[in-house]
C-alpha positions as CSV (number, residue, x, y, z in Angstrom):
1,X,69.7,18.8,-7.5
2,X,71.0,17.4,-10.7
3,X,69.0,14.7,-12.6
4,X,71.6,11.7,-11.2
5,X,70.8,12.9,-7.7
6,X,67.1,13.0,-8.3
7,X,66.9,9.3,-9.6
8,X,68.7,8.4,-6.5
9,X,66.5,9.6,-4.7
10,X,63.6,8.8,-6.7
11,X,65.5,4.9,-6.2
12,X,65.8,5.2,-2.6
13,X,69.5,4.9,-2.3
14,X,70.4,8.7,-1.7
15,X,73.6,8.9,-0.6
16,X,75.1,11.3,1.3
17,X,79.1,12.0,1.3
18,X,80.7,10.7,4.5
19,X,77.0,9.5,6.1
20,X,76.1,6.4,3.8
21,X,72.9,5.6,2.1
22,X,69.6,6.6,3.0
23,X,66.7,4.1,2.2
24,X,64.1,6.1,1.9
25,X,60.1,4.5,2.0
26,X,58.0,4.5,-0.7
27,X,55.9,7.5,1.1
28,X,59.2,9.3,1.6
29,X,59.7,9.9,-1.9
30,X,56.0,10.7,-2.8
31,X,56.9,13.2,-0.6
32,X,60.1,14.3,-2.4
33,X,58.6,14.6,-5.6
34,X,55.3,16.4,-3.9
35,X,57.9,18.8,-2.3
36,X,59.6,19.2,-6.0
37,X,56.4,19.8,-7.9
38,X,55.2,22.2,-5.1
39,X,58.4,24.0,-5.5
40,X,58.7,24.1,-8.9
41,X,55.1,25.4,-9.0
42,X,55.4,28.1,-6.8
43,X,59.0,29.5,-8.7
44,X,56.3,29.6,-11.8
45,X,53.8,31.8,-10.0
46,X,56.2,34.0,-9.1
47,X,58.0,34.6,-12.2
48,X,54.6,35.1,-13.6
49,X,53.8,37.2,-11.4
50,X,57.1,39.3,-11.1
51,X,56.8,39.3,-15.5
52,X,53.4,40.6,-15.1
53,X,52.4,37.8,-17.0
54,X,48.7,36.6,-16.6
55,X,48.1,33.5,-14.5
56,X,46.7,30.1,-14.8
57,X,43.2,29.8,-12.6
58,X,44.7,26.5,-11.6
59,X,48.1,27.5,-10.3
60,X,46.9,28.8,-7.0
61,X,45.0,25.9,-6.2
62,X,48.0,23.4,-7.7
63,X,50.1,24.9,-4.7
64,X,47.2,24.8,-2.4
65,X,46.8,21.3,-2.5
66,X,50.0,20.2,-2.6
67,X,50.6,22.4,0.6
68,X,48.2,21.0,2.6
69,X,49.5,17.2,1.3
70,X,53.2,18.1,2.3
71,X,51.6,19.5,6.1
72,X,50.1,15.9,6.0
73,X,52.9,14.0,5.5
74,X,54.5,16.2,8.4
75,X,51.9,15.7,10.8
76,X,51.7,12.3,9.9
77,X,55.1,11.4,10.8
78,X,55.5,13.6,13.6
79,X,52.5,11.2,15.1
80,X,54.4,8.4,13.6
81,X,57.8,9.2,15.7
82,X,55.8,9.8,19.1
83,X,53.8,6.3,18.8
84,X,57.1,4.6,18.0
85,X,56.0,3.5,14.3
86,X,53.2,1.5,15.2
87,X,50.1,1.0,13.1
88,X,47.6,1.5,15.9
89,X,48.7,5.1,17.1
């Protein structure tokens, strides 16, 4: 993604050519950014690790944690869809 489509995102207003805008929540793009970092993160652990390079102590858990916060967001909305949205499940 290039920087303009990552504000757009980061805006809410991604658009998609030929589909419109997508509004996206202020939760969805927490999640975008979590899913960024998380990638980003793991394409440094393993360059580090394919340059032999020693790694951060940290780095593991980094990805860890932002793992199991992307399967929340997941499960979360999965539950979301089947109650139809509502706040009391």
């Amino acid at each position: 993604m290039t920087g303009r489509a990552l504000s757009r995102v980061w805006n809410g207003t991604l658009g998609i050519e030929g589909v419109g805008s997508l509004k996206l929540s202020q939760l969805d793009r927490l999640s975008v950014l979590a899913c960024v970092t998380g990638l980003s993160l793991l394409a440094i652990f393993f360059a580090a690790t394919g340059l032999g390079a020693e790694q951060p102590e940290w780095l593991p858990m980094a990805i860890a944690s932002i793992a199991g916060f992307e399967m929340f967001m997941v499960i979360d909305a999965a539950r979301r869809r089947r109650s139809g949205g509502g706040l009391n499940g």
